[in-house]
N, C-alpha and C positions, 0 to 999 in steps of 0.2 A: 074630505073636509067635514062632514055631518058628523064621522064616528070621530072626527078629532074636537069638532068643539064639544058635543056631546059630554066626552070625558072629561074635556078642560071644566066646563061647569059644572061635574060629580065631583070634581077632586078639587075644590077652590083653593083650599088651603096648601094643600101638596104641590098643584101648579103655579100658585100664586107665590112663592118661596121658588119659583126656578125664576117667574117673571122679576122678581127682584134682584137677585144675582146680574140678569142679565140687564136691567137696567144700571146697576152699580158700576157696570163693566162700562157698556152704552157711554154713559156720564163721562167719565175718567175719560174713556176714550176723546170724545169732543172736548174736556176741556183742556187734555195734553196737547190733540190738533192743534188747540185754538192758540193756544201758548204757546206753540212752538211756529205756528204762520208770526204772531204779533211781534215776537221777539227776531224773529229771520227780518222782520218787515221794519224793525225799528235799526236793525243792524244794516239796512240797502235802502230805509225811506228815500235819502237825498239824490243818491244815483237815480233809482228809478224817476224822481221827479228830471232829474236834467232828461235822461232819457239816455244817458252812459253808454255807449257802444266799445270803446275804447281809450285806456287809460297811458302814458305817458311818460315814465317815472324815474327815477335816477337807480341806473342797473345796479348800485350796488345799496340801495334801501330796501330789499327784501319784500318787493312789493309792497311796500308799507308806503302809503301819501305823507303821514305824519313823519317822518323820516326821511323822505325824500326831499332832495336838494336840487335843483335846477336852475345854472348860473347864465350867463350873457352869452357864456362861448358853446353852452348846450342848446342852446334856443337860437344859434346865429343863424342857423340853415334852414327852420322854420317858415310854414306858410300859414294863417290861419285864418280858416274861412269864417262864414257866421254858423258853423257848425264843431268850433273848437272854440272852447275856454280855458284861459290860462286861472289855474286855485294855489293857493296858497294853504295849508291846516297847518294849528298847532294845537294843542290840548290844552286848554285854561281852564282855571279857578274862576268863576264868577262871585263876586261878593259886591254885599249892598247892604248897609244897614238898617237893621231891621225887615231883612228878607232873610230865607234862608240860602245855605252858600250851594252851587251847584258847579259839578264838573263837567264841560261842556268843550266843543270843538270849534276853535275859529276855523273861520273858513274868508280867505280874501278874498274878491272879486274885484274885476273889470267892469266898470259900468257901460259900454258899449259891446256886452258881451250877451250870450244866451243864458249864462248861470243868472246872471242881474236879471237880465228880461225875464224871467221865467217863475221870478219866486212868488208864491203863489199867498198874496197879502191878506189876512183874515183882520185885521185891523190897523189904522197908519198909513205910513208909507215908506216906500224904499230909502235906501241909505245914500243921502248925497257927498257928503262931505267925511272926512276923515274919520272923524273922531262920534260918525252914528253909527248903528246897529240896528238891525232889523234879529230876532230872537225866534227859536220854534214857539209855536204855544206853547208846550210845558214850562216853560217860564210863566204864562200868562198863569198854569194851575197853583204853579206855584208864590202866587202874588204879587208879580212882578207886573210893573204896567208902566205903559207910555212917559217919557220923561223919565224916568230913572236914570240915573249916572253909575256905572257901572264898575269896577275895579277888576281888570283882569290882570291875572297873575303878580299881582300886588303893585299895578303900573302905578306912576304916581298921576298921568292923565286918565278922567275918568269918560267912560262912552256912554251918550247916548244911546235909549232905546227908542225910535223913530216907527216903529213894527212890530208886527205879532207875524210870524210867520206858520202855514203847516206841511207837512210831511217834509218837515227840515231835521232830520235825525243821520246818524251815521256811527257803525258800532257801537249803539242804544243809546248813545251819546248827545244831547239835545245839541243844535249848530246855532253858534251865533256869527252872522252873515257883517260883514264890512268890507274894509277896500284894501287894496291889495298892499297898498303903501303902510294902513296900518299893522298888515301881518308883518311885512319886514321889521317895522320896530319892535314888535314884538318878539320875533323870531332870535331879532338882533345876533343876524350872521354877517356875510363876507358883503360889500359894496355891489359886488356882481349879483348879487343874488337876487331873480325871477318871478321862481315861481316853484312849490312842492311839483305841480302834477298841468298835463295839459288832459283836457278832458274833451273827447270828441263823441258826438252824434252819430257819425260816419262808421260804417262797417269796415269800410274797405282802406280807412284814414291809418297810416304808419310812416310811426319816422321815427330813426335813430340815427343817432350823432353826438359825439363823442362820447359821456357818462348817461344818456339816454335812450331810454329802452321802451317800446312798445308793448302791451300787455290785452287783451282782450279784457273785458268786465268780467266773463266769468273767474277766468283766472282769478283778477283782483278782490273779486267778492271772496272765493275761498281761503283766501289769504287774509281776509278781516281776524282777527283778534278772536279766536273759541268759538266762531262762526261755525266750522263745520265739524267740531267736538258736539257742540251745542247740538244741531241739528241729528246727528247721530246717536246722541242719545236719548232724545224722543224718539227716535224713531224706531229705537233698540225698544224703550220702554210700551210703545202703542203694539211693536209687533208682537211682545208676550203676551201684552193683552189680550190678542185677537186669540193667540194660541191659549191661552186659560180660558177663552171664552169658550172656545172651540173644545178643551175638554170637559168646563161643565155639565155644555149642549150634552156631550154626547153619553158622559155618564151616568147623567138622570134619565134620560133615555132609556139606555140601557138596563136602569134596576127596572124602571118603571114597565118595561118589554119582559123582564124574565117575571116578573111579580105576576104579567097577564099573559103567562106563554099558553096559561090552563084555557084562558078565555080564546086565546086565538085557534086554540086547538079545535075549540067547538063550532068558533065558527067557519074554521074551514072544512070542518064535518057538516055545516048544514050548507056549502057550497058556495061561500064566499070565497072569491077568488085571491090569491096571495097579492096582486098587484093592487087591491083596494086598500089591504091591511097597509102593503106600503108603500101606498099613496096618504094613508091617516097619518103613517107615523113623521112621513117628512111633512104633512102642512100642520101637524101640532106643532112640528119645531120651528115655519117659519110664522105663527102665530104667534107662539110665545115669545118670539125674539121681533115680532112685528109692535105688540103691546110692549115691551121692556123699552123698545127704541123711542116710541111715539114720548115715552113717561121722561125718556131720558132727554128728547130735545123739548120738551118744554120747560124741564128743569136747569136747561141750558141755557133758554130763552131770558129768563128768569132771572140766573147768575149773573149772565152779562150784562144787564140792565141795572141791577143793583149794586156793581162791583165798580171801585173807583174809578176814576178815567187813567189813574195812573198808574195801570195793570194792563200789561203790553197783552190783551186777547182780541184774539181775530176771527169770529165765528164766521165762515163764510158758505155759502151755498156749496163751494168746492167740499167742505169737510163735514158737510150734512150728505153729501151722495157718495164719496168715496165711506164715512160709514159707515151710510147702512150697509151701502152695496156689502162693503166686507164682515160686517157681523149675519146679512143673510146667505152670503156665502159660506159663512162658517156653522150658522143653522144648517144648509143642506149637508155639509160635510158631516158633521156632529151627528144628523142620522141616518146617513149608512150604515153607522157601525153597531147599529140593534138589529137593522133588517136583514142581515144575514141569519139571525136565529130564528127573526118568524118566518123567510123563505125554509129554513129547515123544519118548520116544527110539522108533528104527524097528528093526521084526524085522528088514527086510530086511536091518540093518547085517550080523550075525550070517550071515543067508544067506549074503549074498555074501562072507562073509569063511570 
């Protein structure tokens, strides 16, 4: 540790140009994380708020809610506790003059139901009568506020906004929350027609009968709309990260190792032992990748403070330890691949020189 910072503070400008790199790396890395939890979290906000264990759906809507149709004769055999809600979704146009126009998800409810109980009011209150709505915040950012009347899908009745709702989102899609009566007219399908989807609490809750098919959440989550495209290619993009990181590490290293093969030579002629030299060379790399990281989360800290609220980022404690973990991981890795030449180098060179 002494012969690594030692050198880190002779060579400022040469180590301080690795600690840059690697906080560049650092950065990018947290704010792909962050963007890629925000937008996974804006695509499942509303499930995880219900608490979703099991979804419901018409077997031949391709696990899709918004698609899904469930009539009188699907739902006749049904039981449902206070741990099942019947929903309704359709995808709307929201318009209101002099607001801007937003693409958004109805969502019908039961008012004697856990979806109704459950939404979590940040302003207002819930939706009693037909023709109210309770709205995610992101309407609220987007200047949308209490009393407004609302035009979805170009209805000729306009809704009430009675609410400000949060963590009401669903394929990044902001939900605006009403009654199940009003999805039907909007939906404006068959007389029998129910409900998209029954949504249960229950693990172990299953039922099908006739066009109705049970589905686990996880199932239904991978099945959201570019969900697990999305997800995979973060996850393609953080992994080369680590790997460019990881060949940086170990390149600079490495010139930096043969540049002082002459010094290591002497010193193992005056009988320093080879495990010192590479015990120096991996606590310089996780030094240097210790200050890059430090540089990088507070630059992170920073970003996300200053950065709209309507930029789906999620820095969380989970993506501050997975990583460092993995960028000091890839520090120790990065310098193995020098200490193989100083376990080889010989006193003699030294001697005889």
């Amino acid at each position: 540790m002494f012969l690594a910072i030692k050198e880190i503070k002779r060579e400022k400008l040469r180590y301080g140009l690795i600690i840059l790199m690697i906080f560049l790396i650092s950065y990018l890395i947290f704010v792909l994380s962050s963007l890629a939890v925000g937008l996974a979290s804006e695509n499942t906000q509303a499930l995880k708020s219900w608490d979703a264990q099991k979804v419901i759906l018409n077997k031949n809507a391709n696990v899709s809610m918004s698609q899904s149709v469930l009539t009188k004769s699907d739902l006749a055999k049904t039981t449902l506790t206070k741990n099942e809600a019947l929903v309704g979704q359709i995808p709307v146009v929201v318009k209101k003059s002099g607001r801007p126009q937003i693409s958004a998800q109805f969502i019908g409810v039961k008012k004697n139901q856990f979806i109704y109980d459950d939404q979590e009011l940040i302003a207002g209150r819930k939706a009693k009568k037909n023709y109210e709505v309770t709205v995610d915040q992101a309407f609220k950012t987007k200047g949308y506020q209490l009393g407004d009347r609302l035009e979805l899908n170009g209805s000729s009745k306009k809704y009430r906004i009675v609410g400000f709702v949060q963590n009401a989102k669903i394929n990044i899609a902001p939900i605006v929350y009403g009654t199940l009566q009003s999805w039907k007219k909007l939906r404006q399908g068959l007389p029998t027609l129910r409900a998209s989807a029954i949504i249960s609490r229950d693990h172990n809750y299953k039922y099908n009968h006739k066009d109705s098919k049970t589905y686990p959440i996880a199932q239904f989550i991978k099945k959201l709309p570019g969900y697990t495209a999305q997800n995979m290619t973060f996850e393609l993009m953080i992994g080369f990260l680590y790997v460019i990181s990881l060949i940086i590490i170990a390149v600079f290293l490495y010139i930096l190792t043969m540049q002082k093969m002459h010094n290591y030579a002497v010193m193992r002629a005056q009988g320093i032992p080879s495990s010192t030299l590479v015990k120096a060379t991996i606590s310089q790399a996780l030094i240097l990748v210790l200050v890059g990281l430090v540089i990088g989360l507070v630059a992170m800290a920073v970003t996300v403070k200053v950065l709209p609220a309507a930029v789906p980022i999620s820095f969380t404690p989970d993506i501050i330890l997975s990583g460092t973990l993995g960028l000091l991981l890839t520090a120790i890795i990065g310098s193995l691949i020098p200490i193989r030449s100083i376990l080889k180098v010989d006193p003699a060179q030294a001697i005889g020189e």
